[in-house]
N, C-alpha and C positions, 0 to 999 in steps of 0.2 A: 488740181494744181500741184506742183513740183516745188518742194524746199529743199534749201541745201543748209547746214550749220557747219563752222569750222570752230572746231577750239584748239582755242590755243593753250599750251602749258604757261607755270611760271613760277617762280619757284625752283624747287626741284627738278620740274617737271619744262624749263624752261628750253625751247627746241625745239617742241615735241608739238606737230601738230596733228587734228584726226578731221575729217571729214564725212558728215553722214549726210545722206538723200533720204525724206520722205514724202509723201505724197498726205496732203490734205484733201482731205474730203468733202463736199456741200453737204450741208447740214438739211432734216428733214422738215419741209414746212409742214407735212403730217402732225409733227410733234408740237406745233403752235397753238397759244390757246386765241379762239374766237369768241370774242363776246359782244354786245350790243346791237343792235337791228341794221338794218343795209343801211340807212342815213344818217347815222353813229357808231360805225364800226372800228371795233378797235381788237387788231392782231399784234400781239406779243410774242415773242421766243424767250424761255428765262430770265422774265419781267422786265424783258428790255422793248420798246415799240417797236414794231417791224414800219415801213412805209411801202403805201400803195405806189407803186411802178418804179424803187427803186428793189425792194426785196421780197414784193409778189404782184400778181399779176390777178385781179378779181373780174369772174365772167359769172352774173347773175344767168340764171336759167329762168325766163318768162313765162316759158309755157309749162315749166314744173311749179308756177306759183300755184298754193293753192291755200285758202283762206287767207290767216295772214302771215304765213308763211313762203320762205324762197328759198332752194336751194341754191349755193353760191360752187364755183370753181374756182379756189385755189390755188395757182401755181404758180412755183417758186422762181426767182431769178436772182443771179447775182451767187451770193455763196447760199442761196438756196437751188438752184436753178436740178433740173434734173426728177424733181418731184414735184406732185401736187395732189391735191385734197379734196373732198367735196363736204359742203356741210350743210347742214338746216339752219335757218335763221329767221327773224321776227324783221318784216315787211317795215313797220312802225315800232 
């Protein structure tokens, strides 16, 4: 995404104005912490909650379950979108 700031002077400084362009970036859901089992799952960024299918997208892998474990796919959307994750988790 594309941002633009204008400031304005005032003051002294009144007339006077600047304009800058920069580009924001998606943030990486890599960096999210995952905690609790696939029917309690709870993903945060910077102890904020993230939401399932507004700010990631979760794909269980079945035939990698193995005891009671699953690995899960991760992937980000939204001002995550662009990355994704894989991780180990607890079935129950």
């Amino acid at each position: 995404h594309k941002a633009k700031v204008i400031i304005t002077g005032k003051g002294n400084y009144a007339g006077i104005t600047a304009t800058a362009t920069f580009t924001i970036l998606p943030q990486k859901i890599s960096k999210a912490s995952v905690k609790g089992t696939m029917k309690n799952l709870s993903v945060t960024y910077n102890k904020r909650p993230l939401k399932e299918g507004v700010h990631y997208k979760l794909v269980p892998d079945a035939a990698g379950a193995k005891k009671n474990k699953i690995k899960i796919t991760i992937t980000g959307l939204g001002d995550f979108a662009g990355s994704s994750v894989t991780k180990t988790i607890k079935i129950q």
